[in-house]
C-alpha positions in Angstrom: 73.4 11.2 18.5 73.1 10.5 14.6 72.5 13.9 12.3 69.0 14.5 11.4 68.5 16.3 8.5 67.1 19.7 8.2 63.6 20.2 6.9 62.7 23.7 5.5 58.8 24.6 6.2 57.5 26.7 3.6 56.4 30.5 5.1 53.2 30.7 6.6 50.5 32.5 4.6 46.7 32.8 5.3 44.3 30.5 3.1 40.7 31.2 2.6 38.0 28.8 3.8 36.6 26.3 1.9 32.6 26.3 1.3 31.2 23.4 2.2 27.8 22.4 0.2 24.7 23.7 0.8 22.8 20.1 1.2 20.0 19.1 -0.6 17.6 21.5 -2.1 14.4 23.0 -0.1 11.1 22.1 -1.3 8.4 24.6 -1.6 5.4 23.7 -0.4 2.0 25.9 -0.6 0.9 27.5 1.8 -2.1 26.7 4.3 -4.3 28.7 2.7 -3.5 27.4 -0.5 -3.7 24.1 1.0 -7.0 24.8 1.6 -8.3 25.6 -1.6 -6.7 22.6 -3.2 -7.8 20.0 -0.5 -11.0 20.9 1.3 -13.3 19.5 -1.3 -11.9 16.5 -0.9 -11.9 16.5 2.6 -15.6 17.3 1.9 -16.1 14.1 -0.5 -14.9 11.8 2.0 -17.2 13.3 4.7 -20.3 12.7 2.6 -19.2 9.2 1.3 -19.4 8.4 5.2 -22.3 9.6 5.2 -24.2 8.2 2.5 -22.5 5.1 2.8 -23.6 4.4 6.8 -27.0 5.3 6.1 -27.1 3.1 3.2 -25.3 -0.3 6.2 -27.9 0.9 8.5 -30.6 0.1 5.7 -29.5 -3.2 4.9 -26.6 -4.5 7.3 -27.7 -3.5 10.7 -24.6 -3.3 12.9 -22.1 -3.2 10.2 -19.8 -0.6 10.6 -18.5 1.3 7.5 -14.7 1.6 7.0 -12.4 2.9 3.8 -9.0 2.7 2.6 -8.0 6.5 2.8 -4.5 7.0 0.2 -3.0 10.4 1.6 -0.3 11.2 -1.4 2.2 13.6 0.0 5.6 15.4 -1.7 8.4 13.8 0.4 8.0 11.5 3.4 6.5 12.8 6.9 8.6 11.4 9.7 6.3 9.6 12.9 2.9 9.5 11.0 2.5 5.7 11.5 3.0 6.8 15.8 0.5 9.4 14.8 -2.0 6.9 13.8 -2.0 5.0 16.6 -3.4 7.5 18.7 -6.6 8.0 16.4 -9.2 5.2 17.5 -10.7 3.9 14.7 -7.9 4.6 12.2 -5.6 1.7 11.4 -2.1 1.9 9.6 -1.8 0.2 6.2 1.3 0.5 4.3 3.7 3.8 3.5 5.2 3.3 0.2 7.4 5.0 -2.5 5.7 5.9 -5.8 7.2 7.7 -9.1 8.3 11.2 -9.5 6.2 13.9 -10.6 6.8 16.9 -12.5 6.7 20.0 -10.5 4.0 22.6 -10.7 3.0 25.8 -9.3 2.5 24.3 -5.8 5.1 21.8 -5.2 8.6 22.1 -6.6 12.7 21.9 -5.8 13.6 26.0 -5.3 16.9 25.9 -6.3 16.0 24.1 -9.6 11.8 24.4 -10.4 12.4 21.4 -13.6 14.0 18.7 -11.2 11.3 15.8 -10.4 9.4 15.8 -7.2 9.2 12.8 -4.8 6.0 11.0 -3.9 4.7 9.1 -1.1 2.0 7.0 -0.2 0.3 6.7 3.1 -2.9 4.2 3.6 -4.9 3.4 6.4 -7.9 1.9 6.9 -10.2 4.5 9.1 -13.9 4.4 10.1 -16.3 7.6 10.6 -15.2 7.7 13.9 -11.3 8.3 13.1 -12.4 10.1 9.9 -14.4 13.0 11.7 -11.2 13.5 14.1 -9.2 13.6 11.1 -11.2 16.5 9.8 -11.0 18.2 13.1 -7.1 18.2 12.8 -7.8 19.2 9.2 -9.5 22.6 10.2 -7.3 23.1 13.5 -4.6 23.3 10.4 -6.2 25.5 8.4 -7.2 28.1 11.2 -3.4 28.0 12.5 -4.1 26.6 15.7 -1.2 24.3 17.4 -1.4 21.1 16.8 -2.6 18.5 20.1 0.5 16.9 21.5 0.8 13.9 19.7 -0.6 14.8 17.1 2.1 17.1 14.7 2.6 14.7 12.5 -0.8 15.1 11.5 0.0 18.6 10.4 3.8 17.9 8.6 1.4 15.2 7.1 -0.9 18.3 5.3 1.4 20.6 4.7 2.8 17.9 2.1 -0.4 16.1 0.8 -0.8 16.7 -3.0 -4.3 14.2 -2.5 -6.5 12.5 -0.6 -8.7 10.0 -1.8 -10.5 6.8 -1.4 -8.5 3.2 -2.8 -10.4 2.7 -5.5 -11.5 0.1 -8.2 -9.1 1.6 -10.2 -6.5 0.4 -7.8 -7.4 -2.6 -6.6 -7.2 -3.7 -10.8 -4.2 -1.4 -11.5 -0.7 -3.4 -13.0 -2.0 -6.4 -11.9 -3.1 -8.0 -15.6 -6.5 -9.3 -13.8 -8.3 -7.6 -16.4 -6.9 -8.8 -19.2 -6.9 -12.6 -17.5 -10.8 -11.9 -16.9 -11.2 -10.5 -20.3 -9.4 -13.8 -22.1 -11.7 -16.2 -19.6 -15.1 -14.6 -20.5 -14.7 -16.4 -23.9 -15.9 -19.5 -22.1 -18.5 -21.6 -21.5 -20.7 -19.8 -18.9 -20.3 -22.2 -16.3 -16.5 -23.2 -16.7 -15.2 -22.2 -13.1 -12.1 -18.9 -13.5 -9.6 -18.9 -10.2 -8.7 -15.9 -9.6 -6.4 -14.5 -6.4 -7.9 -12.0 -3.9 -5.4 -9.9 -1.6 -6.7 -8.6 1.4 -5.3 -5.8 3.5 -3.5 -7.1 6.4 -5.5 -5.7 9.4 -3.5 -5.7 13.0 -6.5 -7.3 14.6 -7.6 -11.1 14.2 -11.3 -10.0 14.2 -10.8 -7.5 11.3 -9.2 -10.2 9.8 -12.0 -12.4 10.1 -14.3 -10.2 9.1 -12.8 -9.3 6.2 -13.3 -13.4 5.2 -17.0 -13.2 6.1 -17.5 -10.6 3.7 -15.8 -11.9 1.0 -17.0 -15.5 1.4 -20.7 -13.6 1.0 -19.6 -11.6 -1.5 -18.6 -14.4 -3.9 -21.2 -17.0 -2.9 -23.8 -14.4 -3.9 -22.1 -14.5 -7.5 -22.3 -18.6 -8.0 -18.6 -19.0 -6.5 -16.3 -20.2 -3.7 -13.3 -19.6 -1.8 -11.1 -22.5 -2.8 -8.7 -21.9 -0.3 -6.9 -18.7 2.2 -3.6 -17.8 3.1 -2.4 -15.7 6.0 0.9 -15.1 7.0 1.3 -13.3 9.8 5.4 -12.5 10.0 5.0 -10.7 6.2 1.7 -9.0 7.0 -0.4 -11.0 4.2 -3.7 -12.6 3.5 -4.9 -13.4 0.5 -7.9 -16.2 -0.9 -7.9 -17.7 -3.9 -11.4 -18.2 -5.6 -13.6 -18.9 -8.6 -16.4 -17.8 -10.1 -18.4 -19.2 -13.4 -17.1 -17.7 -17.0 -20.9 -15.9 -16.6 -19.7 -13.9 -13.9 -16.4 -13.3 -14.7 -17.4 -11.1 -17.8 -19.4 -8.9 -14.8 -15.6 -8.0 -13.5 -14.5 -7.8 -16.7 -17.1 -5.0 -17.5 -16.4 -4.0 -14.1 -20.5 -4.6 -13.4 -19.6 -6.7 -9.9 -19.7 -3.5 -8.2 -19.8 -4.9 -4.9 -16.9 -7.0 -4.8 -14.8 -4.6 -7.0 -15.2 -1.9 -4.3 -14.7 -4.1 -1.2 -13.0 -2.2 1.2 -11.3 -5.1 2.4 -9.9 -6.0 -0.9 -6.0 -4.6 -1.8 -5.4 -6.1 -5.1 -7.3 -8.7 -7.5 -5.0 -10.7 -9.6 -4.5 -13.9 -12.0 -4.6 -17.2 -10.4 -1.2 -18.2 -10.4 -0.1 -21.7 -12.0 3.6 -23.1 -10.9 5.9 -25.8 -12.1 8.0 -27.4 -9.6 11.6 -27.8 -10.3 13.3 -31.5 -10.2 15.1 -31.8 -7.2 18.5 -31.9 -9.2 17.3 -28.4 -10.6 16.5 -26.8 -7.2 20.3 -28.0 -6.1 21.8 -26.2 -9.0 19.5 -23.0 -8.7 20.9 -19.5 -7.5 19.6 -18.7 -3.9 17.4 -15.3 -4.6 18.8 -12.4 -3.0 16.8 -9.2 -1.3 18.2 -7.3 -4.4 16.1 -9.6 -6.7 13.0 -9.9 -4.9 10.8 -9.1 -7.6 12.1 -12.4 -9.9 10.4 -14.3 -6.3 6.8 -16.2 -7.3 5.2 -14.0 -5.1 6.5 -11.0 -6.7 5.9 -12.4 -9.7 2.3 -14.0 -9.2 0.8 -11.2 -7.0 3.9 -8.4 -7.2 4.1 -4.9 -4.7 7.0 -5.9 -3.0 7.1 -2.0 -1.8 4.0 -2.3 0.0 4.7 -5.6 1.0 8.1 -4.7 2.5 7.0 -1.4 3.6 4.2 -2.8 5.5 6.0 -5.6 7.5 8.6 -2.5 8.4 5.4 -0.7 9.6 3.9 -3.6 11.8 7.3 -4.6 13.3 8.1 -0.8 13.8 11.1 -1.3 12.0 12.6 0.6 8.9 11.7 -0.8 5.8 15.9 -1.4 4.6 16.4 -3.3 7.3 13.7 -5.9 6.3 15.6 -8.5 3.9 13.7 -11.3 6.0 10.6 -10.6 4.5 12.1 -11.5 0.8 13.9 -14.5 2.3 10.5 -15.9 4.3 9.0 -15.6 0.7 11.8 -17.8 -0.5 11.3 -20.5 2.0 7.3 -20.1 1.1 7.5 -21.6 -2.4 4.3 -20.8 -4.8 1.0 -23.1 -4.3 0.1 -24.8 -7.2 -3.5 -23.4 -7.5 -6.0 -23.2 -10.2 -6.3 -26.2 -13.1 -3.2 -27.7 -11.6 -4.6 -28.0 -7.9 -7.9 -27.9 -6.1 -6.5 -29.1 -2.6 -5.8 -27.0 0.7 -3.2 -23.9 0.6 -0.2 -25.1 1.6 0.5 -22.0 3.5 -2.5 -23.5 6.2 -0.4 -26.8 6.2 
């Protein structure tokens, strides 16, 4: 046998434990009394909206039945609230959605470190008075301590983190869009000169909602002088959308936000500018970049009628998937090219071809 050399170990000696991290920090959150105070008034508003607003369907719409967008902005996320949902009849899921950091204040903030940002979160669904008088009965089994139903503790995670609740509001359906301004630069016009304009719709689970939804707004905007030029719906990315127009006369009522009706359809996501495209040479298309997931916002959809968030967020939601693993939804949009709409086309959508 060859020599092996000898190897000197050093002397043993006892070494002290490394400390692993801590983790992230611990919210603070208020407590359910607290909760209370803050929130319960606008629990309140939402009851008497229902209210007021059935009695005022069942004067003048016999058989409609009122719904809202409800926007529950909590601190953090709330894990299983969209399973939640589904057990409250009446109450349909929307979208769930990142939104910017807030500064902290007396009721929500990091512990370790009360100046570091605090993370929002948007929930939406669509509910009727139905769903909205169970949510309130969740609401005070919360606020007297009771256990929450089986089934139904998300509900609870879900309060102990809301910041707000409120209705979607004009405000919303106009915000970061440019629609106003684009209304604002038609209304110099001729009063009969025909503005397109785009109309998203919230993407409702069922085809009758759906339809509906059309029905109201093809009312809607006949009863202001204009038409639905054409409709888009595409089921695999959760979207539906119209295109219409109305005459320069009516467009100054938006822009003085006077159309109050179709403003505050409930129906209605997001107005925005009628998009006009310019189709590529075929040479140009060959030598373009493919757009990636990463870049999904330089896509004409993004572009033209923009919240890829929600949009991506709320296919994840219907196909009960997380929202990362969702890329197909940017490259559907790819393969969907823009319609050329407005002065340079009045023919069908080619998303109904």
């Amino acid at each position: 046998m060859a020599d092996r050399p000898l190897i000197v170990l050093p002397a043993a000696a006892v070494a002290s434990r490394t400390k692993l991290g801590s983790g992230p920090s611990a919210t603070h959150f208020p407590s359910r009394r607290r909760q209370g105070e803050r929130l319960s008034p606008r629990f309140d508003e939402l009851r008497v909206f229902f209210e007021q607003r059935t009695a005022q369907l069942q004067a003048t719409a016999a058989g409609q039945v009122p719904e809202e967008v409800i926007v529950f902005e909590t601190i953090g996320t709330v894990a299983n609230f969209l399973k939640a949902a589904g057990r409250l009849p009446g109450l349909d899921f929307l979208a769930e959605y990142d939104v910017e950091d807030i500064a902290p204040d007396d009721d929500f903030y990091i512990e370790e470190t009360t100046d570091k940002p605090v993370p929002r979160r948007l929930f939406l669904v669509m509910t009727n008075q139905q769903a909205l008088q169970q949510l309130l009965n969740l609401w005070r089994d919360f606020q007297a301590n009771r256990g929450a139903r089986q089934g139904f503790a998300p509900f609870f995670e879900m309060f102990r983190h809301l910041r707000d609740i409120r209705r979607w509001s004009v405000k919303d359906r106009l915000l970061e869009t440019g629609v106003d301004d684009y209304w604002r630069d038609a209304a110099t016009a001729r009063d009969d000169v025909p503005v397109p304009f785009e109309i998203e719709l919230w993407y409702r689970s069922s085809t009758q909602a759906r339809a509906e939804a059309v029905d109201r707004i093809r009312r809607i905007v006949g009863q202001l002088q204009g038409n639905i030029v054409s409709l888009c719906e595409l089921a695999p990315i959760c979207y539906h959308a119209a295109v219409a127009t109305l005459p320069v006369s009516q467009i100054r009522r938006l822009a003085d936000l006077s159309g109050v009706e179709l403003l505050a359809e409930t129906s209605v996501m997001c107005f925005r500018p009628s998009g006009q495209t310019v189709v590529p040479s075929i040479e140009e298309r060959t030598l373009q970049t493919p757009i990636t997931y990463g870049s999904f916002n330089q896509h004409w959809h993004i572009r033209q009628f923009g919240r890829a968030d929600l949009l991506v967020s709320q296919t994840a939601a219907r196909q009960r998937r997380p929202a990362t693993q969702c890329s197909d939804v940017a490259h559907f949009r790819i393969d969907h090219p823009a319609p050329p709409i407005g002065s340079l086309y009045s023919g069908p959508h080619p998303c109904l071809a």
